[in-house]
MARLO-12960 format. One line per 5 residues: for each residue x, y, z of C-alpha. Coordinates in pm, whole numbers. Each point is the difference from the previous one (the first is absolute). Layout:
N
X,Y,Z ~ ...;
***
This chain:
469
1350,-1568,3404 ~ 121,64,-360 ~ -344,162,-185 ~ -19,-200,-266 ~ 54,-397,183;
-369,-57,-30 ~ -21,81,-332 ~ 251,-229,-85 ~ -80,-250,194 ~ -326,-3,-98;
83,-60,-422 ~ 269,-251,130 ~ -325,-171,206 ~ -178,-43,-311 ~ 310,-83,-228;
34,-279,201 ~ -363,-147,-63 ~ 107,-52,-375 ~ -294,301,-88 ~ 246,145,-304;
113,-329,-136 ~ -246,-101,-230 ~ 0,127,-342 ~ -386,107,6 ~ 78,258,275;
333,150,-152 ~ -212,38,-313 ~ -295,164,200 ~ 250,221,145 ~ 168,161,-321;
-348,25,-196 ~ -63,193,332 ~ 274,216,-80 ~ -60,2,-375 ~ -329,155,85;
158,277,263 ~ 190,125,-278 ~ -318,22,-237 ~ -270,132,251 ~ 290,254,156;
115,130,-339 ~ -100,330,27 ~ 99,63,375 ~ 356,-146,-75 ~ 12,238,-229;
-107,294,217 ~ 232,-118,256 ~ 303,-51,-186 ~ -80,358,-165 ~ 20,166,337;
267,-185,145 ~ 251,65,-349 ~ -226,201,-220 ~ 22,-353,-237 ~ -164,54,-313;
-241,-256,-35 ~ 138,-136,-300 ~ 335,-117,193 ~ -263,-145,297 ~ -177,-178,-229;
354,-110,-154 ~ 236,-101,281 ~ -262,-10,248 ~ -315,-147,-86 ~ 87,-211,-323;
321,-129,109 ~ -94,-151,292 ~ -383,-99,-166 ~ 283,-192,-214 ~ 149,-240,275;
-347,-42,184 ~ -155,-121,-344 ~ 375,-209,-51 ~ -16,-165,342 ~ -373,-118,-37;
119,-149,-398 ~ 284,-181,136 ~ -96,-84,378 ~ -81,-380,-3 ~ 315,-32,-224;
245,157,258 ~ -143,-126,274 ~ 17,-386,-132 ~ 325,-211,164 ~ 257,9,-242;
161,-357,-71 ~ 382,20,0 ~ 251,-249,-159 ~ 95,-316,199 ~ 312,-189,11;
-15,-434,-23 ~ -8,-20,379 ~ -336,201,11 ~ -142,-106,-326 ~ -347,-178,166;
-71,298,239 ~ -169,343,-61 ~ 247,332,-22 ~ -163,347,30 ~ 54,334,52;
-329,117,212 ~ -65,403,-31 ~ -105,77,372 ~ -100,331,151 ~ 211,206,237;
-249,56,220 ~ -19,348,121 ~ 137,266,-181 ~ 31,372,-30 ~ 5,234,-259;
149,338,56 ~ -66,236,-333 ~ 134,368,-84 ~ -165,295,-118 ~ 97,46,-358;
-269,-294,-121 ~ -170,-47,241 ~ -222,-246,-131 ~ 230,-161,-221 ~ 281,-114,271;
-285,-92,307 ~ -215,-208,-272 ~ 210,-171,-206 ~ 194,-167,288 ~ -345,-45,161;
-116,-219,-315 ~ 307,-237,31 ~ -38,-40,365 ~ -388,-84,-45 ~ 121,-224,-284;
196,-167,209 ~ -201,-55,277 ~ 103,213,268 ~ -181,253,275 ~ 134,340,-95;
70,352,196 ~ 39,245,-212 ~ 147,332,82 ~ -22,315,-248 ~ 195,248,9;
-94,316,233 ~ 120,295,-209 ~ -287,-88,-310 ~ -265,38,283 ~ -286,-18,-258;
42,-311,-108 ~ 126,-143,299 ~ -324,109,156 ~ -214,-136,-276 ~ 207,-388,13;
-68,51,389 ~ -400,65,-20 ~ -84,-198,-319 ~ 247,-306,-80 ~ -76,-192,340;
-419,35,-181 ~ 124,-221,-246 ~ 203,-237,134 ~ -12,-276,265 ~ 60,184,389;
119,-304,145 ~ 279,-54,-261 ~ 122,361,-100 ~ 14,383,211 ~ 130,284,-92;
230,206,241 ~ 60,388,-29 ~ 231,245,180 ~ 358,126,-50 ~ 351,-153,54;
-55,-2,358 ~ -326,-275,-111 ~ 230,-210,-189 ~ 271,-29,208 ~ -286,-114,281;
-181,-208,-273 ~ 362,-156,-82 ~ 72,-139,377 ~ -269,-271,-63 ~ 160,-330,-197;
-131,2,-298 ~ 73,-289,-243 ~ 106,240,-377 ~ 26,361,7 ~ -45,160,-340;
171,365,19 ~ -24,248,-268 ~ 164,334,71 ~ 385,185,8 ~ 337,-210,83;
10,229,352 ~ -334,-138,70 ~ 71,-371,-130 ~ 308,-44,223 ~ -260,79,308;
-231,-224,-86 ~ 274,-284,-68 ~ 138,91,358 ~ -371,-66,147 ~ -13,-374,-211;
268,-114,105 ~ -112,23,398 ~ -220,-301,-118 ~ 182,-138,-283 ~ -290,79,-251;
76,15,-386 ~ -63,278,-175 ~ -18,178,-362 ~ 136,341,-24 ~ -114,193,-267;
238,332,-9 ~ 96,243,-254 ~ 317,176,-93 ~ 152,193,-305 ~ -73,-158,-319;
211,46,-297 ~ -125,100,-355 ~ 258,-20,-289 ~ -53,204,-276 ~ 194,-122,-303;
101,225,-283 ~ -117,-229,-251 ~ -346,40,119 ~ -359,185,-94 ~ 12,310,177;
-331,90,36 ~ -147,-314,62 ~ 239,-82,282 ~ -81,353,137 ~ -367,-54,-6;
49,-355,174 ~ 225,124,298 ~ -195,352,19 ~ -302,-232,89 ~ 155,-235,204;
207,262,216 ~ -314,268,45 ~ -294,-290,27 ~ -150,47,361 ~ 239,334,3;
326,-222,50 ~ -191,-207,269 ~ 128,-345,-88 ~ 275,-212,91 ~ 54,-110,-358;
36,273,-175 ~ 322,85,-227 ~ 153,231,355 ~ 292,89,-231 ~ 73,41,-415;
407,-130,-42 ~ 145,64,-354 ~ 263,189,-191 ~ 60,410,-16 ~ -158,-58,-382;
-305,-154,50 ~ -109,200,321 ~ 2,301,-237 ~ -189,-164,-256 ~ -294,-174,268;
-4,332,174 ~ -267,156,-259 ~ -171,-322,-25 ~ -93,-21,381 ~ -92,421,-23;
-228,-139,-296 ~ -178,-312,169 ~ -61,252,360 ~ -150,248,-180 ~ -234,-250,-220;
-86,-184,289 ~ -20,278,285 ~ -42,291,-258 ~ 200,323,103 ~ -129,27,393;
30,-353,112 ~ -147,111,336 ~ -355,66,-161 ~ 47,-319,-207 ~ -303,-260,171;
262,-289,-101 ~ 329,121,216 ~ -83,-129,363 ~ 157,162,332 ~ 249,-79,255;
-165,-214,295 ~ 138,283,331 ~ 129,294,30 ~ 297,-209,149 ~ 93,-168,-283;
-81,301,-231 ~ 300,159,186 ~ 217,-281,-40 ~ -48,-13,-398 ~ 45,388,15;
289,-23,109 ~ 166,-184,-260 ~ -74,267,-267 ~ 306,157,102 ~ 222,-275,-134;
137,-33,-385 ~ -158,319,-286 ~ -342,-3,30 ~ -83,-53,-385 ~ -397,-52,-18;
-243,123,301 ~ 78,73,356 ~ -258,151,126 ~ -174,-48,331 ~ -348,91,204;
47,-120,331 ~ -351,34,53 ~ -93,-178,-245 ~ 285,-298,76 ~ 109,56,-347;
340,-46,-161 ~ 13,21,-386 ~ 93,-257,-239 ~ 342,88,37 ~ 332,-80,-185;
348,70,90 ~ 300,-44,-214 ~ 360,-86,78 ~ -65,-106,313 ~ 303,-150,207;
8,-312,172 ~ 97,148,366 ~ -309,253,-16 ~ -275,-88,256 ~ -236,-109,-295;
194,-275,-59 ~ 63,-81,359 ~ -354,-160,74 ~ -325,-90,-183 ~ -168,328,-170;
-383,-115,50 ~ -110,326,-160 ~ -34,127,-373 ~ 414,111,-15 ~ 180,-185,-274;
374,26,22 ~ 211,-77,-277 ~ 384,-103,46 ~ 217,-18,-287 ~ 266,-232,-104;
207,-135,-210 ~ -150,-308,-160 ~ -187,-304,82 ~ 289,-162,154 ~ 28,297,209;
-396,34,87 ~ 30,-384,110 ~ 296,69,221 ~ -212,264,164 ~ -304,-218,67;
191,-262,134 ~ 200,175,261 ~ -332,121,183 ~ -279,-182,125 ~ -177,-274,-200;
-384,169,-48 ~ -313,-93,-57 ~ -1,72,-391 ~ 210,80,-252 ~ -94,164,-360;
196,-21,-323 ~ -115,196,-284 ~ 177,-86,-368 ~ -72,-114,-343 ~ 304,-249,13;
-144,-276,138 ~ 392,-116,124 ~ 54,276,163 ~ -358,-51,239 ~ 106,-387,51;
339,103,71 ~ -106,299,261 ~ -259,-346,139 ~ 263,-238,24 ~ 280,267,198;
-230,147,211 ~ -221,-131,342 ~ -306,124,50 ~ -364,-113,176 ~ -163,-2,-368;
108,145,-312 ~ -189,181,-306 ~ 167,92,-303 ~ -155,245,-215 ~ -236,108,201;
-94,55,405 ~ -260,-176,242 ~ -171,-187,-232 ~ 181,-350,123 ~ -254,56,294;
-314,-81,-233 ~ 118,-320,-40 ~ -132,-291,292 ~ 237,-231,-156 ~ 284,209,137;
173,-15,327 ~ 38,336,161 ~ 244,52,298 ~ 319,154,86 ~ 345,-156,71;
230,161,240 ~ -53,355,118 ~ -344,-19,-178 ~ -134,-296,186 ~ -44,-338,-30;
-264,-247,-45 ~ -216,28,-340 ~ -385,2,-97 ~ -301,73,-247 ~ -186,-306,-138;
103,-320,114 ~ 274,135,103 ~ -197,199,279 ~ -184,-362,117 ~ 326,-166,8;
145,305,245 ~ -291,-46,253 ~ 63,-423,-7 ~ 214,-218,139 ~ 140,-284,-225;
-65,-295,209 ~ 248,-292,-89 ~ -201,-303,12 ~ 94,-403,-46 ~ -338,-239,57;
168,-358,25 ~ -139,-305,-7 ~ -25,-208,326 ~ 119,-343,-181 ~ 314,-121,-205;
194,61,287 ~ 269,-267,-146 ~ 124,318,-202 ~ 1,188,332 ~ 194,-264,154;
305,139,-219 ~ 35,307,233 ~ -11,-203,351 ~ 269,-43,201 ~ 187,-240,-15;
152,219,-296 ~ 218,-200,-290 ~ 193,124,-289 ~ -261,-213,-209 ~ -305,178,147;
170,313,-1 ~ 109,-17,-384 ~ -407,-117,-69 ~ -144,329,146 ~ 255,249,-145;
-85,-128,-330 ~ -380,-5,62 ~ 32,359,155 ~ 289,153,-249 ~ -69,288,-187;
192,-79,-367 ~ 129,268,-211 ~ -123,44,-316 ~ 181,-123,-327 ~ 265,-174,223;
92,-334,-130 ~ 116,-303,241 ~ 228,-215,-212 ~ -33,-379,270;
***
């Protein structure tokens, strides 16, 4: 017996009694969670402090106000998105009612990672309430703090019958994943993403893959120096290099690396001052595993700015490294540590032909006071999201989709977006039971006449054609 079929069974029990439906209890539910985040401030903070030494300025950033941001979004909008949206209707369906009705999965699991660990299990978890589905969620093992804390408190705040959290290891999930679930919401590496895919498709269950990869930051040399090194310096050493959207790699010419190189030695030291390891705002690696991993990668290009390491402590500084070279094992995966390569090249024509040949990622960054030469890096280049002239901040923004495409995942969410993830869109025609003289047009036996009636009562006209009789 799989350890986790009653469970299952049991939310799927009281999905199907209609309990999450109405809009009263999905609102119940997020002010629930609205008031988890405010009465568990302080011990998110603790938690996320010894999991990733986070300053609490980034928790209360990308942790706590972020997703305070969608649960205060999705209670504003919820009776709008939820309302049956009326489509257009062609002549043959003119007296009848056509809708699009928002329904709820029903069962769903969310499976979160350790580098926001509040952040990518909530955020989900407010679209799936939204929507009106029983949730599992699943946080990561390796920030054991917080998992433990979303373990022992969250299931205080919310409804027991309609939501459980489940903790252990891979071994958990890959028992947790046997049950049919009906939307899996995975946030974690492309290795991990393609097992998880592997275990949906045993039950043909959709499924949004949230991923990461090695996103691209153009540095033009028409550009600000300074500011663009105090943009990317933030971006690349916030939660020590922790985050799947930061710039992984700085691409521009021979000329302007020398001429940013002094600018990001200036922003470190203002921000970390001169020993960055006694600095209270530079957070740690999560393991002593992946400590090793990001070591490792020190060896590759000239190590311009930092290098140095405390394995006891998990600490890598903010590092730089110049004239890196594209078959070097820093470029061959997804840094996830506070390195920041820097490959040269030619041009912009150049830098875009480099992009392009390697996998699409989740962002990409383009940093120059020519305004054509950002829309022009946009428009030739695929990426998840984009930024230009600056790094992360398209994730404030509810009114933005964010999601990968390829490599980096698929599926998008955040604001509506997020509610629309967890719900079906339920096709719906409501006809009426009379006038069945116009019905009669469809009935055998078939004529050219009838047949001629309901294509033209059914036909779908282009626009600004003109029909000379």
């Amino acid at each position: 017996m799989n350890p986790y079929a009653g469970l299952v069974d049991c939310l799927r029990a009281t999905w199907l009694t209609g309990k999450t439906r109405p809009v009263e209890y999905r609102r119940e539910q997020l002010e629930a969670l609205g008031r988890f985040l405010d009465e568990r401030k302080q011990d998110i903070i603790n938690a996320l402090h010894q999991d990733l030494r986070k300053p609490p300025f980034e928790t209360e950033l990308s942790e706590l106000s972020l997703t305070r941001n969608e649960v205060n979004c999705a209670l504003n909008n919820l009776c709008c998105w939820m309302k049956d949206e009326c489509v257009h209707k062609n002549l043959a369906t003119k007296l009848d009612c056509a809708f699009i009705r928002k329904d709820p999965f029903g069962v769903v699991v969310i499976i979160a990672t350790y580098n926001y660990p509040i952040n990518l299990a909530l955020i989900p978890l407010v679209g799936a309430i939204a929507a009106g589905n029983c949730v599992i969620l699943k946080p990561s093992e390796l920030s054991t703090c917080t998992e433990r804390l979303l373990a022992d408190t969250l299931p205080c705040y919310l409804d027991p019958d309609t939501f459980a959290v489940v903790t252990g290891s891979h071994e958990e999930t890959g028992q947790l994943l046997k049950n049919k679930f009906d939307y899996i919401f995975f946030t974690g590496s492309p290795r991990v993403g393609k097992i998880i895919m592997a275990a949906a498709v045993e039950h043909l269950t959709p499924l949004t893959l949230e991923l990461g990869g090695k996103n691209p930051c153009y540095v033009d040399k028409c550009c600000n120096f300074q500011n663009a090194a105090n943009r990317i310096v933030w971006a690349k050493y916030f939660n020590a290099g922790q985050t799947c959207i930061a710039p992984d790699y700085v691409i521009c010419t021979v000329e302007t690396q020398e001429r940013l190189m002094p600018c990001l030695r200036q922003a470190i030291r203002e921000f970390y001052g001169c020993f960055p390891q006694d600095s209270a705002d530079f957070g740690r690696l999560i393991n002593d595993k992946h400590f090793r991993r990001v070591r490792a990668l020190l060896d590759c290009g000239r190590l311009a700015i930092g290098g140095e390491t405390d394995e006891c402590d998990r600490y890598v500084a903010p590092t730089v490294l110049a004239d890196v070279k594209p078959w070097e094992p820093v470029m061959q995966e997804e840094v996830f540590g506070p390195i920041l390569p820097i490959v040269t090249v030619g041009d912009l024509d150049e830098a875009i032909a480099f992009i392009n040949c390697r996998e699409r990622p989740l962002s990409a960054y383009a940093f120059s006071c020519d305004c054509k030469v950002v829309n022009r890096f946009l428009d030739c280049t695929s990426s998840g999201g984009f930024c230009g002239n600056d790094c992360l901040m398209q994730t404030t923004l509810v009114s933005l989709p964010f999601g990968g495409i390829g490599n980096s995942g698929f599926g998008k969410y955040h604001g509506k977006f997020t509610f629309d993830t967890f719900s079906h869109h339920r096709g719906c025609l409501h006809r009426c039971m009379g006038l069945e003289t116009i019905n009669q047009l469809r009935y055998p036996p078939y004529t050219e006449h009838n047949l001629g009636l309901l294509l033209t009562s059914t036909e779908v006209k282009r626009k600004g054609m003109c029909t000379l009789l």
